[in-house]
N, C-alpha and C positions, 0 to 999 in steps of 0.2 A: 233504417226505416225512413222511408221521404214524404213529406206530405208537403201539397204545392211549390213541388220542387226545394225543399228546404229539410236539407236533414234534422230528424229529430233523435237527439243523442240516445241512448240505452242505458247511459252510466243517470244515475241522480246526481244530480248538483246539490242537493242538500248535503252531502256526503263530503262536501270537499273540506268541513272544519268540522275535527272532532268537537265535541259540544259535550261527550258526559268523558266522568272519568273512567270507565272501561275504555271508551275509545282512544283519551290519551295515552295510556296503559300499552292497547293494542300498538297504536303507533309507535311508542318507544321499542318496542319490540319489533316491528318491523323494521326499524330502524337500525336494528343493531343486526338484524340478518340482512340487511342490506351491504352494510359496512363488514361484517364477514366474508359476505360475498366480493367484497371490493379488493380485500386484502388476500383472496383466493388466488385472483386474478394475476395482481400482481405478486405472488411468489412465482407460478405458476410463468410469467412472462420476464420474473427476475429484473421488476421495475418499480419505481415511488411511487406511481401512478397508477388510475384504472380509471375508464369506463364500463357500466354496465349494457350490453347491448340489449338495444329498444328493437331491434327489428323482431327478438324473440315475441315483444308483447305486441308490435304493428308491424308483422312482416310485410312485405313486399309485396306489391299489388301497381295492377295496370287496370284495374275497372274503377271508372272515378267512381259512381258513387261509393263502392266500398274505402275506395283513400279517401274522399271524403268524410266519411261519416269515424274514420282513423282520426282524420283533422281535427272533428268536433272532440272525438273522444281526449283525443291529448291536449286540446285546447279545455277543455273541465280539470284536467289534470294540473297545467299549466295555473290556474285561476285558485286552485289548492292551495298555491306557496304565496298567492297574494294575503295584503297588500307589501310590496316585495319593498325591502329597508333600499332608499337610495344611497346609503354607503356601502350596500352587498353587491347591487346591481351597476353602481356608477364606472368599474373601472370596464369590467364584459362588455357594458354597453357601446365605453370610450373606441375601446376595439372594435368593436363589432363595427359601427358608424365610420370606423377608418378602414376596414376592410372591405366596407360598402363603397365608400368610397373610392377607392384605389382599381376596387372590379368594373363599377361602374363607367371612369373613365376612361380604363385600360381597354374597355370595349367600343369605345368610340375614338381609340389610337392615339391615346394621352403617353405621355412613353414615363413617365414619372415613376420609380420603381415604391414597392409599397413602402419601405423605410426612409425614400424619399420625401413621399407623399406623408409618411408622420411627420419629421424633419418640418416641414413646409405649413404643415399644420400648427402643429403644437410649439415649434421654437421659431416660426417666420424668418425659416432660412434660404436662402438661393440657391438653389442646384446649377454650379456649375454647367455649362454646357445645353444647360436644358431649355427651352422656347417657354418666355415668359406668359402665354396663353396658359402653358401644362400646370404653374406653379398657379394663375389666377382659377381654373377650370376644379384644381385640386379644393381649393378655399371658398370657392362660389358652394361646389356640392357639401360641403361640410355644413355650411350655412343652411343651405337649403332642406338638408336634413335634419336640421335642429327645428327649422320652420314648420315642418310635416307633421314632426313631433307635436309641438305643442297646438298645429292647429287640429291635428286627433283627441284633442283634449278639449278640443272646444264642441260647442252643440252647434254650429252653424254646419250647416251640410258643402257635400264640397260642390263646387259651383262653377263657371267660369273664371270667378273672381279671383279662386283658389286657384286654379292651374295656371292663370297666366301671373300670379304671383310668384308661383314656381318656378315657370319657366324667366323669371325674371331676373331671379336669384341665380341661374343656372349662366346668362350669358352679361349679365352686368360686370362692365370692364373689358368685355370681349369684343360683345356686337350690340352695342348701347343701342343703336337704333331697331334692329331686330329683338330687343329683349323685351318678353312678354306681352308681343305683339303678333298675332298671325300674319303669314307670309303671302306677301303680293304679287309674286315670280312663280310659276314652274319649275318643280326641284324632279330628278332623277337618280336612281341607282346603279351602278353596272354590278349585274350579281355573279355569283362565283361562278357561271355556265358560262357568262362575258354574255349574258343578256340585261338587256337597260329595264327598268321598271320603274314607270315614268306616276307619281305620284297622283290624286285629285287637283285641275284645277283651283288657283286661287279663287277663283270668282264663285267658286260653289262651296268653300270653305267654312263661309257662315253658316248654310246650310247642314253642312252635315255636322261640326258641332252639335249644332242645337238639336241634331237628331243623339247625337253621344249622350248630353245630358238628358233627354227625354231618356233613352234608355234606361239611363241610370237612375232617375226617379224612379222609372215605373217598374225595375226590377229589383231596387238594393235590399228590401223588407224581403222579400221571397227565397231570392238566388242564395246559394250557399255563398259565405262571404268571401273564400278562395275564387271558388269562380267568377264572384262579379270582379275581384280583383285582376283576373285573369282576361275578361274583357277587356276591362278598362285599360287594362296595358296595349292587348291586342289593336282593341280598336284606333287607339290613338297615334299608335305606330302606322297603321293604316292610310289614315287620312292624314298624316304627316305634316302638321297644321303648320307650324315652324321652317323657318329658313334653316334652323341648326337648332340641336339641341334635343331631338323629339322622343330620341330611347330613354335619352336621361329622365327628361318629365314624363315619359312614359315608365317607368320604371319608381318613380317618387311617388307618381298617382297609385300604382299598384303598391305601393309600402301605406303610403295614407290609407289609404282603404281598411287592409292587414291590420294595418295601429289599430286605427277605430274601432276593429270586432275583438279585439284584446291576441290579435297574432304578431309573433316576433317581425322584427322586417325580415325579407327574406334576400339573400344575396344571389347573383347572376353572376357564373366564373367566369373568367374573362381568357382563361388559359384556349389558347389557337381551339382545340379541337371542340369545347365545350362551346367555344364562341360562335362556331359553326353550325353545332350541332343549333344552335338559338337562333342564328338567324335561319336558317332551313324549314325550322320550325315556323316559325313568324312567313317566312316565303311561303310554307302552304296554307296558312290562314291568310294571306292576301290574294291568293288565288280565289279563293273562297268569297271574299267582301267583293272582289272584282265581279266579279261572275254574278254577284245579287247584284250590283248596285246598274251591270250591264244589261238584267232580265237574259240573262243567256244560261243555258244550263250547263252548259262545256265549262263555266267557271266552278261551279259548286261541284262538281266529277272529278275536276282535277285537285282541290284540293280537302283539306278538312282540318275543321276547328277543335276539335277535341285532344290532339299533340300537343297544341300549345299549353291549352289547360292543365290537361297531366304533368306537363315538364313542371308549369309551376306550381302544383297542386306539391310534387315530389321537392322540392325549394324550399314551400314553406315546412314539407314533413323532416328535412334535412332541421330546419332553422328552429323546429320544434325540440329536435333531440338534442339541438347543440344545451338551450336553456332548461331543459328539463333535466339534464347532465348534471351543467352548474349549478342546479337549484338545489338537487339530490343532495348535491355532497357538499352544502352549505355545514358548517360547522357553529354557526353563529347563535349565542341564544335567542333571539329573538324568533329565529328559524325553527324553536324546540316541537310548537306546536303546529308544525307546516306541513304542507303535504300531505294532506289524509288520503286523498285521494290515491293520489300516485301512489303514493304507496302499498295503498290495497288492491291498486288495480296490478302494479309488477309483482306482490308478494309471490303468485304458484310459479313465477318462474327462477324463483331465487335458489331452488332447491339444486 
């Protein structure tokens, strides 16, 4: 159901913590036909391990509002197992932020391999052979994502203030003088057809900012919060406000956003074909900006904004099932009474 463009969920969120004791009752017992279910699995695939698969309860879908309103639904789900122990969630998260990491850069031709990039992290070691940019680029983004983190925690809205702090984290030690400053030069691409696609002038730069965050005001109360995340990444890639750097802080703003509305970050693979598949994506939503921002209609015909949104709409629904996985098969007591939700929403497929 959508009302001014804002999914309104189906599940009750009153629902997500049992509150009598039949409900605790019921959950302990869902609980144990879940874990049945688990150990099914694994005879069955002759492994220590299982996952239960989520597409049976949010299959596969290309119509956003219905992945959408999937989102909302697993995000009430998700909100079940809050507030989540930071010694359940510290070690998943550690990974997860180094996995972010490693895609992140590897997408922008950091050649650091990912047990490198732990290495370089975690014990401040030198990789052999490797271009000290790759090892400062690996330790910049890690920062930067602890930054996003805790200013999603904050109530101050994100702002100019916010991005160019990002972007500042992103190139300090790199490009000191470029770092979290917009770009005063003409930047270009050559795209995979060996066509050039030559960015907005600098001189209009202020400009269309300050149309990004007007958007962003007047739409982030309304817009499903995948999607406005999904913008804000779009757009900024766009207008490619930076001398270097702009997927990356485009890709941080879109996780800042996600934090804020209580969604996992979502990662970007950075493997050849998937990488492709993302910029292609992003190529036909520039087509799209070009074409409004030209008054010309042959831009908005050739391309369209709704692919890019699904791709990351499908990211965050990937990044959903990772933690709702983890959460499931938490064994921890504090975990005892968690989950109501979830758990009643997977129960008819357990059978």
């Amino acid at each position: 159901m959508m009302k001014n463009g804002t999914h309104i969920p189906t599940i009750n969120s009153d629902q997500a913590i049992p509150v009598s004791p039949q409900e605790k009752q019921e959950l302990v017992a869902i609980k144990e036909q879940f874990t049945s279910c688990l150990h099914a699995i694994m005879e069955n695939n002759k492994q220590t391990h299982a996952r239960f698969d989520l597409e049976k309860v949010w299959p596969k879908t290309n119509n956003l509002d219905e992945l959408y309103g999937q989102l909302s639904d697993m995000k009430q789900c998700l909100d079940s197992f809050r507030p989540i122990s930071p010694d359940t969630i510290k070690d998943m998260q550690a990974l997860w932020d180094m996995q972010y990491t490693y895609e992140s850069n590897r997408i922008e031709g950091n050649s650091l391999t990912l047990d490198e990039t732990m290495h370089v992290i975690e014990k401040g070691l030198t990789i052999g052979g490797k271009p000290l940019n790759d090892h400062l680029e690996a330790i910049n983004h890690q920062e930067a994502i602890q930054f996003v983190r805790d200013l999603s925690e904050q109530s101050t809205e994100f702002n100019e203030r916010a991005l160019l702090s990002i972007h500042q984290l992103i190139l300090q030690g790199i490009r000191e003088r470029d770092a979290g400053v917009y770009r005063k030069q003409p930047v270009f691409i050559l795209q995979s057809d060996g066509t050039r696609h030559e960015f907005p002038q600098a001189f209009i730069l202020n400009k269309l900012m300050e149309d990004y965050f007007i958007f962003y005001d007047e739409n982030k109360d309304t817009m499903h919060p995948v999607e406005m995340a999904a913008h804000l990444h779009q757009q900024l890639v766009n207008i490619h406000p930076f001398i270097d750097g702009n997927g990356r802080a485009s890709r941080l703003v879109m996780n800042l956003h996600l934090l804020r509305h209580g969604y996992p970050i979502s990662i970007i693979d950075s493997e050849i074909t998937k990488r492709q598949e993302y910029y292609r994506i992003l190529g036909d939503y520039q087509s799209v900006q070009q074409g409004t921002q030209q008054g010309t209609q042959q831009g908005v015909e050739d391309g369209n904004s709704e692919p890019f949104q699904l791709f990351v709409a499908q990211k965050v629904k990937d990044s959903l099932f990772e933690y709702l996985n983890f959460l499931s098969a938490d064994q921890n007591d504090d975990a005892t009474d968690k989950g109501y939700l979830f758990f009643k929403t997977i129960q008819h497929y357990l059978d």
